[in-house]
Backbone as a printed PyTorch tensor [residue, N CA C, xyz], in Angstrom:
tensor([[[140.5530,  69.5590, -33.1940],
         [141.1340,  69.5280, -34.5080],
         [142.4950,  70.2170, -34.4550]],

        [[143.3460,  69.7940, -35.2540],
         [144.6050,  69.7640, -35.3110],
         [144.8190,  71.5310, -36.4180]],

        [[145.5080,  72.4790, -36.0340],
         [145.5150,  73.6570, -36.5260],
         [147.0980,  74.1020, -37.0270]],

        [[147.5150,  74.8480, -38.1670],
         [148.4750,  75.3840, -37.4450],
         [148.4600,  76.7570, -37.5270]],

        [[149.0420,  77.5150, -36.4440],
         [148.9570,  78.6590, -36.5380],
         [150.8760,  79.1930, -36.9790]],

        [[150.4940,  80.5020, -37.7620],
         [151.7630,  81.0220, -38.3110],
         [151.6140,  82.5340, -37.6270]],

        [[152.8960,  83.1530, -37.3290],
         [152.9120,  83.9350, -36.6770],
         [153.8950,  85.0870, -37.4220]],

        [[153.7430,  85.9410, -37.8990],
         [154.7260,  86.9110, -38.5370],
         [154.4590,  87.9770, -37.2270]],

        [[155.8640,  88.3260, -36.7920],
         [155.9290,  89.3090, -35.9380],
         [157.3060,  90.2510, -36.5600]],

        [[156.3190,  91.9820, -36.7530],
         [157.3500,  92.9910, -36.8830],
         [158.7390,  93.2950, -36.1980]],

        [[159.3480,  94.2100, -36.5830],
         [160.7420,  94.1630, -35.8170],
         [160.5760,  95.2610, -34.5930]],

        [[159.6730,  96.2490, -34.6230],
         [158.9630,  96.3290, -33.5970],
         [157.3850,  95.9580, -32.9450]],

        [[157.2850,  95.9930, -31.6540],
         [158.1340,  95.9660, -30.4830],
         [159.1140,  95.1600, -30.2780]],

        [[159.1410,  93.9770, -31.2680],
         [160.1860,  93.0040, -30.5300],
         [161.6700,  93.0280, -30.7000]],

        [[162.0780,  94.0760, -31.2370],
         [163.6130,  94.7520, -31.3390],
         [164.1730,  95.5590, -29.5750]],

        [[162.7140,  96.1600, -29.3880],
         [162.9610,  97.0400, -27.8920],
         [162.8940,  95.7400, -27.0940]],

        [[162.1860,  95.0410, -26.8010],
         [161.9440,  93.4040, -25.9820],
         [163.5760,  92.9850, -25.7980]],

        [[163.7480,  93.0360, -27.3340],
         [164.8610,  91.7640, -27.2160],
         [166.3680,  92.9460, -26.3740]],

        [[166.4710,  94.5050, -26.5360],
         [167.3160,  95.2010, -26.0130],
         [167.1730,  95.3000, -24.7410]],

        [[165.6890,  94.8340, -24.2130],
         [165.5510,  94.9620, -22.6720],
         [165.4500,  93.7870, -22.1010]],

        [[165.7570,  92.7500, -22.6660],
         [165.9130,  91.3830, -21.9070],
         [164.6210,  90.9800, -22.0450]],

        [[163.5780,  91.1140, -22.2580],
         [162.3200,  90.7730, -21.9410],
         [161.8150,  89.6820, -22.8700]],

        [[162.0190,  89.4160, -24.5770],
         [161.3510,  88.6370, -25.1330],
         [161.3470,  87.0510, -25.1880]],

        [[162.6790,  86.9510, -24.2360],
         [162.4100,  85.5970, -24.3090],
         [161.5920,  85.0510, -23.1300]],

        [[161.3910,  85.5650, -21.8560],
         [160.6440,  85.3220, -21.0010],
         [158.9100,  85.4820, -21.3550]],

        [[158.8620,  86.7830, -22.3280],
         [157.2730,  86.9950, -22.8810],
         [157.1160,  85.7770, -24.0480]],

        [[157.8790,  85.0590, -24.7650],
         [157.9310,  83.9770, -25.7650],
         [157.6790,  82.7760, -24.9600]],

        [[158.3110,  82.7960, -23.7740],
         [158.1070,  81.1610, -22.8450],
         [156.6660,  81.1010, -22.0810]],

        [[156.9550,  82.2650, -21.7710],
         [154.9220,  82.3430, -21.4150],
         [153.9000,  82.1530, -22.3730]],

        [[154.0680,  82.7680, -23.5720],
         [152.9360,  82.1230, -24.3100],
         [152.9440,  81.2080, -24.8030]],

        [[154.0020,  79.9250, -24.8360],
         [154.3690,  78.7660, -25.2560],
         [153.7830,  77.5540, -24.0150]],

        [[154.3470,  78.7690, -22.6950],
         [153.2840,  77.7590, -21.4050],
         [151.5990,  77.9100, -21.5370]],

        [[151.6160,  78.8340, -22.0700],
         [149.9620,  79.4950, -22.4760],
         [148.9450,  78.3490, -23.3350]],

        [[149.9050,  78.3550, -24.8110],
         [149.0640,  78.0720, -25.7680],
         [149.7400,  76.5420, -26.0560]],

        [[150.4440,  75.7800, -25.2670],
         [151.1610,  74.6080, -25.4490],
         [150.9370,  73.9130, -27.0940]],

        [[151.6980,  73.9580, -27.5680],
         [151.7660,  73.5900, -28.6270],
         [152.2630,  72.0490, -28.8050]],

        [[151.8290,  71.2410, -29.4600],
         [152.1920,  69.9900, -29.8440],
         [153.4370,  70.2640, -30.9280]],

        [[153.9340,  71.2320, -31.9530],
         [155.1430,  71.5190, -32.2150],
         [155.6150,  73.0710, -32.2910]],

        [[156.9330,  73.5380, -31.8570],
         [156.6440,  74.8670, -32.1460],
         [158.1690,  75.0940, -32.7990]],

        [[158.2510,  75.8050, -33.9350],
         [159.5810,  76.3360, -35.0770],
         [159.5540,  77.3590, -35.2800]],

        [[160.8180,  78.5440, -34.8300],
         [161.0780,  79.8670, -35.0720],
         [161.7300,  79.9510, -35.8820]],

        [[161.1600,  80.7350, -37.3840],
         [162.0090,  81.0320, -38.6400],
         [161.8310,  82.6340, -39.2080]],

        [[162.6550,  82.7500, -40.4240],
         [162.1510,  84.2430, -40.7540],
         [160.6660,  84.1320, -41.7900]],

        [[160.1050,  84.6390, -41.7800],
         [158.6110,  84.8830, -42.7880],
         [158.6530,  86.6670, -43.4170]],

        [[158.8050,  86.2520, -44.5640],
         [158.7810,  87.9830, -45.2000],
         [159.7580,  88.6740, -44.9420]],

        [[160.9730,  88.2890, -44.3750],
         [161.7310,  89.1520, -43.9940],
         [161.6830,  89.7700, -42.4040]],

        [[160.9190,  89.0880, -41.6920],
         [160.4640,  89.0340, -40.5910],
         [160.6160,  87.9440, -39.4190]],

        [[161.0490,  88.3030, -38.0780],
         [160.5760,  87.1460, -37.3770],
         [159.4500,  86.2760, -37.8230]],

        [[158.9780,  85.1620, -37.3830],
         [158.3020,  84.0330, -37.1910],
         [158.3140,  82.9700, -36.7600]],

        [[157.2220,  82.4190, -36.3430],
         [156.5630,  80.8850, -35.7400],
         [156.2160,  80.3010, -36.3790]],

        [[155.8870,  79.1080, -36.0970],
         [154.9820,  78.3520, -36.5190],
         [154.7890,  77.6330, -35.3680]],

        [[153.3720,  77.1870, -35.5400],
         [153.1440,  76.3050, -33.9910],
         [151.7770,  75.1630, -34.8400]],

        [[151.6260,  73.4660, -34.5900],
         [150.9750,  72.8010, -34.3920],
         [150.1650,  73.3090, -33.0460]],

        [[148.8450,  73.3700, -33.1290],
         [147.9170,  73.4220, -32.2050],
         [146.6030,  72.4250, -32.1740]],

        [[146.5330,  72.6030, -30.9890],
         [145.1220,  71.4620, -31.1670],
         [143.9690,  72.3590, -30.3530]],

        [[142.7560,  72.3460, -31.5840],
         [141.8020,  73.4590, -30.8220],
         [140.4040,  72.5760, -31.0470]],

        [[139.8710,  72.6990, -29.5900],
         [138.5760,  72.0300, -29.5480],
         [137.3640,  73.2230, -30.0730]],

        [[137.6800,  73.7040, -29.9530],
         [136.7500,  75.0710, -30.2250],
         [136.8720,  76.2820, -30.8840]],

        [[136.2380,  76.7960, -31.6960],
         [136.3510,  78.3380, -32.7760],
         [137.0430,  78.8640, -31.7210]],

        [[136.0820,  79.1090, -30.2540],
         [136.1450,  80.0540, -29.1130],
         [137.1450,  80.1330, -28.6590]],

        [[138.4530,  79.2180, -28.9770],
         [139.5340,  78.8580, -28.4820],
         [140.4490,  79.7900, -28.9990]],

        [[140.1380,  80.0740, -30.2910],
         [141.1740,  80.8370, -31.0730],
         [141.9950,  82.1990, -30.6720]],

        [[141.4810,  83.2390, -30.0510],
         [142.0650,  84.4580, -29.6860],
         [142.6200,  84.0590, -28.3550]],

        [[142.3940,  83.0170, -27.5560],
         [143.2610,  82.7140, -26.7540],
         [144.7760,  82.0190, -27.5280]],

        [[145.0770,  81.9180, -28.3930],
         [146.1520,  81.2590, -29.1860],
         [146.6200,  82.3740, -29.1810]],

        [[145.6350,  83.4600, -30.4470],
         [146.3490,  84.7350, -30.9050],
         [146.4470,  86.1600, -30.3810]],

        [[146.0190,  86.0810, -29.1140],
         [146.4750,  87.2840, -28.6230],
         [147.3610,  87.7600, -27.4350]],

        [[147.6070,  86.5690, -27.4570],
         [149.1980,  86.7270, -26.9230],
         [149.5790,  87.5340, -27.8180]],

        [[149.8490,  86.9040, -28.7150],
         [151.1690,  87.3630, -30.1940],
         [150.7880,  89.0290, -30.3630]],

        [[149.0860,  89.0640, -31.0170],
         [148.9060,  90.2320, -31.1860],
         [149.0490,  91.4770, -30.2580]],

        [[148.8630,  91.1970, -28.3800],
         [149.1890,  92.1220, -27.6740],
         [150.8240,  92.2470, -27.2820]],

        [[151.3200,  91.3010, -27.2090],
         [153.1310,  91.4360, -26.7290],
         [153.8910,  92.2480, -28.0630]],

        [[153.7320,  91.5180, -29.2650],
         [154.2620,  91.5940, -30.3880],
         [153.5990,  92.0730, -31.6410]],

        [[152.3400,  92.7980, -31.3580],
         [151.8090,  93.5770, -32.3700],
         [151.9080,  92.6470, -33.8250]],

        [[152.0630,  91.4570, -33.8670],
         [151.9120,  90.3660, -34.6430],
         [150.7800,  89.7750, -35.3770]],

        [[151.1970,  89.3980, -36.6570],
         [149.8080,  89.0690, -37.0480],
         [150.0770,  87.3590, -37.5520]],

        [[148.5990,  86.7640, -36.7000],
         [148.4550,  85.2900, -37.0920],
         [147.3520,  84.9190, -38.2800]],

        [[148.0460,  83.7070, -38.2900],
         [147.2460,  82.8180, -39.1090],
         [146.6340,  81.4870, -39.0150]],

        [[145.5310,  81.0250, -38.9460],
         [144.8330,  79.7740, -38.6930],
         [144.8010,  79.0920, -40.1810]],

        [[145.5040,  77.8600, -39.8600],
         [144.8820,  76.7830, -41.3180],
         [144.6160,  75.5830, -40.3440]],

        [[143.5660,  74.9710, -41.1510],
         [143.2120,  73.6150, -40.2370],
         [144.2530,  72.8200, -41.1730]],

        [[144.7610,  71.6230, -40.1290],
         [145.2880,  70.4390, -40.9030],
         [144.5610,  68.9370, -40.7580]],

        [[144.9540,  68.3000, -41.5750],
         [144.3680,  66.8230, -41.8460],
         [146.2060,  65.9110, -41.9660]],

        [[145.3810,  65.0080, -41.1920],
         [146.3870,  63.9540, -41.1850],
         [146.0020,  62.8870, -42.4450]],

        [[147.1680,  62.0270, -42.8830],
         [146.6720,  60.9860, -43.8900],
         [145.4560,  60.8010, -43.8530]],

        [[144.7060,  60.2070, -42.2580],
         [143.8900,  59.3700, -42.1400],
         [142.7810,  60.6150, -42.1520]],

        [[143.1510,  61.6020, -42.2960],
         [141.7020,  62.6990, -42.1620],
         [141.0780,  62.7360, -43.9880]],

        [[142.5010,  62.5860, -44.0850],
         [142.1790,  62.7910, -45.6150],
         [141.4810,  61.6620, -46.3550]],

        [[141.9370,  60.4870, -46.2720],
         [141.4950,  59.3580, -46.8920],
         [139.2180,  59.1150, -46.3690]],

        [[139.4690,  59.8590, -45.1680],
         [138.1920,  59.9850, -45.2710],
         [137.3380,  61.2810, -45.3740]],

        [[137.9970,  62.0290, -46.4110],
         [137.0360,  63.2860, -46.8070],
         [136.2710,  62.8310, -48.1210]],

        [[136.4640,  61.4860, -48.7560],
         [135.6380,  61.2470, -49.8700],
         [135.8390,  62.0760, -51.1730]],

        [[137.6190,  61.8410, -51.5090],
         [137.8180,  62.2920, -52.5410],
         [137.1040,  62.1500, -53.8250]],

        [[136.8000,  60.2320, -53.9470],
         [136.6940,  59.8470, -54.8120],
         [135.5380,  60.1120, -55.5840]],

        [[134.6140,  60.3470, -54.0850],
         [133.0890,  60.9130, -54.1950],
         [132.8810,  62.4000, -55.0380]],

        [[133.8510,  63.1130, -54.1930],
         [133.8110,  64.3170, -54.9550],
         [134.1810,  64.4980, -56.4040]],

        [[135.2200,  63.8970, -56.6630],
         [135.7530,  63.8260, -58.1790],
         [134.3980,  63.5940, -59.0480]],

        [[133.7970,  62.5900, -58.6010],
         [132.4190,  61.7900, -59.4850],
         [131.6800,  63.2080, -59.3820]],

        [[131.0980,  64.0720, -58.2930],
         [130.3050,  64.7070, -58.3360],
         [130.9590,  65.5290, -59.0090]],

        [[131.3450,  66.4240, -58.8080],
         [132.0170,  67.7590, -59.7760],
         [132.6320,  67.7690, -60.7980]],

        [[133.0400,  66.3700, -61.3980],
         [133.7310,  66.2540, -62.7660],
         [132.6390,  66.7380, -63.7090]]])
């Protein structure tokens, strides 16, 4: 299933990283790590951030995503599942509307 994970990372450690040369080499490793089908660096909160499309076969899969982030960058993630058109058209909107109206 198709995930995305969001990544807010503080300005430390990754202020000392980025003065010692180090964060972009620790950023390319966990990108070879957790290969992402899309990945976008923006600000969140006033903060660095990611965003990454992931594809996870398994719950068990998950702290391999996020702890990269959380051990390099003392960062905190976020899991939302996504649905494509076609996921959606078959969750049985129409069904539900009838039941819960």
């Amino acid at each position: 299933m198709k995930m995305l994970l969001t990544v807010d990372i503080p300005h430390e450690p990754f202020n000392t990283l980025v003065r010692s040369g180090k964060a972009g080499a620790i950023i390319g490793r966990i990108l070879e790590a957790i290969r992402p089908e899309a990945a976008y660096f923006t600000e969140q909160n006033g903060r660095r951030g990611g965003i990454f499309v992931i594809e996870v076969k398994t719950p068990s899969e998950l702290p391999s995503f996020s702890e990269p982030f959380f051990l390099n960058f003392q960062a905190d993630c976020k899991f939302r599942m996504l649905m494509s058109p076609e996921d959606l058209q078959k969750a049985g909107l129409d069904a539900l509307g009838k039941k819960w109206a």
